[in-house]
C-alpha positions as CSV (number, residue, x, y, z in Angstrom):
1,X,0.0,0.0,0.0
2,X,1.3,3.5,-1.0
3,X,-0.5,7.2,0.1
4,X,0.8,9.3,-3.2
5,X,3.6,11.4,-1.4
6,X,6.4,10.7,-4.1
7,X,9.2,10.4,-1.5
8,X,12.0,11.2,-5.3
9,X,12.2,11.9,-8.9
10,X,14.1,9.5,-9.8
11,X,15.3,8.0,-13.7
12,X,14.9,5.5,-15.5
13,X,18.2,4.9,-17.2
14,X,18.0,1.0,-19.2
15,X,14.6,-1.2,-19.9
16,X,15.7,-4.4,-21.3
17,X,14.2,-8.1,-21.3
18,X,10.8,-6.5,-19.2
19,X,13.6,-5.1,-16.6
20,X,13.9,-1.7,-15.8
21,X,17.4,-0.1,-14.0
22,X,16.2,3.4,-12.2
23,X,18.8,5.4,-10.5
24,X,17.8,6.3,-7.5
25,X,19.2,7.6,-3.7
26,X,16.3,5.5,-2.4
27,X,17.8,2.2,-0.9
28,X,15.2,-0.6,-1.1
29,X,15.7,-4.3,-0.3
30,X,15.3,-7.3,-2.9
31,X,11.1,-7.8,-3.4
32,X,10.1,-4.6,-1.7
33,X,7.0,-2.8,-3.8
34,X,8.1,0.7,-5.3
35,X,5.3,2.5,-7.1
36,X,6.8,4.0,-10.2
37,X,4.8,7.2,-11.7
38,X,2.1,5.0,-9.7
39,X,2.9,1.7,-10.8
40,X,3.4,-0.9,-7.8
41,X,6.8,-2.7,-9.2
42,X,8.9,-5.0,-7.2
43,X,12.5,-4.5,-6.8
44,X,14.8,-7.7,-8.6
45,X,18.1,-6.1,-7.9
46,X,19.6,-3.5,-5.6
47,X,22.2,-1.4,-7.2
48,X,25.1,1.0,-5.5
49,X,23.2,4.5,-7.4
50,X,19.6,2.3,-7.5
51,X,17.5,-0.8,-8.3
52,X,15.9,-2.7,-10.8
53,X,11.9,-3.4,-11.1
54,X,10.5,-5.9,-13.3
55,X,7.5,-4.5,-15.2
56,X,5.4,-7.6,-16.7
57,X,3.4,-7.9,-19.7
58,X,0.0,-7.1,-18.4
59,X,1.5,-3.8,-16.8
60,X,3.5,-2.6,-20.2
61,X,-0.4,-3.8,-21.7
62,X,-1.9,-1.0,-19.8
63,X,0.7,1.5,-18.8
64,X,1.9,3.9,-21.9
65,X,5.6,3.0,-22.2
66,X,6.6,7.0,-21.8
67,X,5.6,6.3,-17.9
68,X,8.4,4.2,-18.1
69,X,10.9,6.3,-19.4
70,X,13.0,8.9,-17.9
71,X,11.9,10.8,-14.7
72,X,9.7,8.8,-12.6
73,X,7.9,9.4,-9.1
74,X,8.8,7.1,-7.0
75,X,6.9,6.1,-3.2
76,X,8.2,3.0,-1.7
77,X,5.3,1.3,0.1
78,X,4.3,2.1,3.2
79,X,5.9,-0.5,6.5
80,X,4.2,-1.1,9.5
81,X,4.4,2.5,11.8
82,X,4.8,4.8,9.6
83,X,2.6,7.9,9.4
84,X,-0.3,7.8,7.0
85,X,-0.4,11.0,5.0
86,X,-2.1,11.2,1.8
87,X,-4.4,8.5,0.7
88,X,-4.6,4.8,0.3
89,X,-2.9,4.1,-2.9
90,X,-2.5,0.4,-4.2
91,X,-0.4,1.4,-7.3
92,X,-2.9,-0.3,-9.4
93,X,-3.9,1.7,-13.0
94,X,-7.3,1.9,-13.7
95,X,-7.2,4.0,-16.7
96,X,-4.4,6.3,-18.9
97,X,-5.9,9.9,-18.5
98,X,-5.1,12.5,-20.8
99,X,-3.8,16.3,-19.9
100,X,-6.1,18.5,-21.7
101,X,-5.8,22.2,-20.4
102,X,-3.5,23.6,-18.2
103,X,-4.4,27.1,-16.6
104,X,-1.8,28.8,-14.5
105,X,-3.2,31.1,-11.6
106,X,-1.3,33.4,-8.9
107,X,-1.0,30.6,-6.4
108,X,-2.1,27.5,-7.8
109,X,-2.3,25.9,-11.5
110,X,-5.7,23.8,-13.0
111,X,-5.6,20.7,-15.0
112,X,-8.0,18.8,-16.9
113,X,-7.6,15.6,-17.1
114,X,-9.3,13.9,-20.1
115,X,-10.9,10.4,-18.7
116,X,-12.7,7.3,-20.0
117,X,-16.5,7.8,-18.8
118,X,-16.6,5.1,-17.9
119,X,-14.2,6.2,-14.7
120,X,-16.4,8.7,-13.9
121,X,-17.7,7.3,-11.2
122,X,-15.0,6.8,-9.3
123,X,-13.9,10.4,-9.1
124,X,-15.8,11.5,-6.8
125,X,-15.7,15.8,-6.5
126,X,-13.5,16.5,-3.4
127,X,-12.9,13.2,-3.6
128,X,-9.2,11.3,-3.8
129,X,-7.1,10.4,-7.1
130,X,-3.8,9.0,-7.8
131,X,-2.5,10.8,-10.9
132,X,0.9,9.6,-11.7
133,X,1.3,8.0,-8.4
134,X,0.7,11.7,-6.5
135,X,-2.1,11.8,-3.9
136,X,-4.7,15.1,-5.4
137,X,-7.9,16.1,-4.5
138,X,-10.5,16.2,-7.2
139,X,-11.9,19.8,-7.1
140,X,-14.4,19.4,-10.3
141,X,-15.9,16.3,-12.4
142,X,-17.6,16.7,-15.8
143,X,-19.0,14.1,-18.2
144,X,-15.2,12.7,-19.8
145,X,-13.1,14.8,-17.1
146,X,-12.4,16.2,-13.8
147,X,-10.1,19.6,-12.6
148,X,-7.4,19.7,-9.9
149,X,-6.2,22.4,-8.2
150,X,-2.5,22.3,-7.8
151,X,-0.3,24.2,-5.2
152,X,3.1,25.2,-6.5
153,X,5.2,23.4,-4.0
154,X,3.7,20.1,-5.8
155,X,3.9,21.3,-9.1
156,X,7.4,22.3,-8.4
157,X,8.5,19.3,-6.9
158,X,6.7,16.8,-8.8
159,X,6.5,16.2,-12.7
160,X,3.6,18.1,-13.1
161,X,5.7,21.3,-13.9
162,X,7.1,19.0,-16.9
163,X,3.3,18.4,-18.0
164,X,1.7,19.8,-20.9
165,X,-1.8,19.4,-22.9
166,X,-1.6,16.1,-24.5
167,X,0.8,14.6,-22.0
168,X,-0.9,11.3,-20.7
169,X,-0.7,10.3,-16.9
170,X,-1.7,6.8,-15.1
171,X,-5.1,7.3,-13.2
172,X,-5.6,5.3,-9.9
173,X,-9.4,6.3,-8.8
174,X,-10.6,6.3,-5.4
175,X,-10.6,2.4,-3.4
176,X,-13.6,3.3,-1.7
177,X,-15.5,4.2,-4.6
178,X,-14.8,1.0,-6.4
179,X,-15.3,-1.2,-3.5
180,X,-18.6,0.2,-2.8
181,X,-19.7,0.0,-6.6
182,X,-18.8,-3.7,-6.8
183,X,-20.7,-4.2,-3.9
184,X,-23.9,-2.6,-4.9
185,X,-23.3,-4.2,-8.7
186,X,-23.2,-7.3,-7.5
187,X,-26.2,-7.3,-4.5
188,X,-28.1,-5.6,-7.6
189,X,-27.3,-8.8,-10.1
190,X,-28.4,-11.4,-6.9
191,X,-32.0,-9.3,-7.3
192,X,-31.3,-8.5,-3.4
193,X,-33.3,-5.4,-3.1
194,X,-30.4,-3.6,-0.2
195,X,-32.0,-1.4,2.2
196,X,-30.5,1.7,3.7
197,X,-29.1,-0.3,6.9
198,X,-27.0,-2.1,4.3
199,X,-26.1,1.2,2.7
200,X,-25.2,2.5,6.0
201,X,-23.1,-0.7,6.9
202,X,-20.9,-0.7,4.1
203,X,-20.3,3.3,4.4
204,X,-19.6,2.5,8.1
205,X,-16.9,0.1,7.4
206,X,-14.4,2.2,5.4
């Protein structure tokens, strides 16, 4: 489990044979999970200036292959203790989202983000997202998009100050929200009819 604070920007140097080499100041152990622009990857190798990561198939299948290239975010996952900031990232992608506009203000900067509609639901306004592995908070949500609002200490220290329209970005949506929609798709499909003490159970228990 990750909570979106990218901890360094690190780079990805060599990707050979499904194996990528990132140097890196972080100092990881063999089979620890490091999310990579969001991407939960386990560590195969520890180098003296990094690590290596093995990114499979079904993660190149779904991840554009410019999120593997260069700069990276990178979060190792969180270990038993630590303080919980953010929010609960599992470094899974849902869906590639697509930069659209970017509108620079006195003390913060907007993007829209170009989704799938069929994410929509999970972006919740106010809600949580994982946009390149950083934690944000959704501040708008239209039909095939939703706006952040973006301080400039995290668009200076993240990538986002590299972004531009047209620059695609992994999308984790909110846990929550597709926990609870499973839930209610699948009581639905069983003809249960669910009653607002069952609503109120399953909000209770997150």
């Amino acid at each position: 489990m990750f909570t979106g604070l990218i901890r360094e920007i690190g780079t990805v140097v060599d990707d050979r044979n499904h194996i990528l080499t990132i140097r890196s100041s972080l100092k990881p152990e063999i089979g620890d999970s490091i999310a990579v622009n969001g991407v939960c990857l386990t560590v195969t190798e520890v180098l003296p200036d990094g690590f290596r990561v093995e990114a499979a198939d079904e993660t190149r299948r779904i991840v554009p292959p410019e999120k593997l290239r260069g700069r990276v975010h990178l979060e190792p996952a969180m270990r038993m203790g630590d303080r919980f900031e953010g929010h609960i990232v599992q470094g899974h992608v849902d869906t590639v989202g697509t930069i659209r506009r970017i509108e620079r203000g006195e003390n913060a900067t907007e993007y829209i983000i170009g989704v799938d509609p069929a994410q929509i639901p999970y972006l919740v306004p106010k809600g949580s997202v994982a946009v390149d592995g950083v934690s944000l908070t959704i501040n708008e949500v239209g039909t095939d998009w939703f706006r952040l609002t973006i301080i400039p200490h995290t668009v200076e220290n993240t990538l986002f100050g590299d972004y531009r329209p047209g620059t695609r970005v992994n999308i984790e949506t909110d846990l929550f929200a597709r926990y609870v929609d499973h839930i209610l798709r699948h009581r639905n499909s069983a003809d249960k009819q669910m009653g607002w003490e069952e609503i109120d159970a399953i909000s209770m228990s997150f």
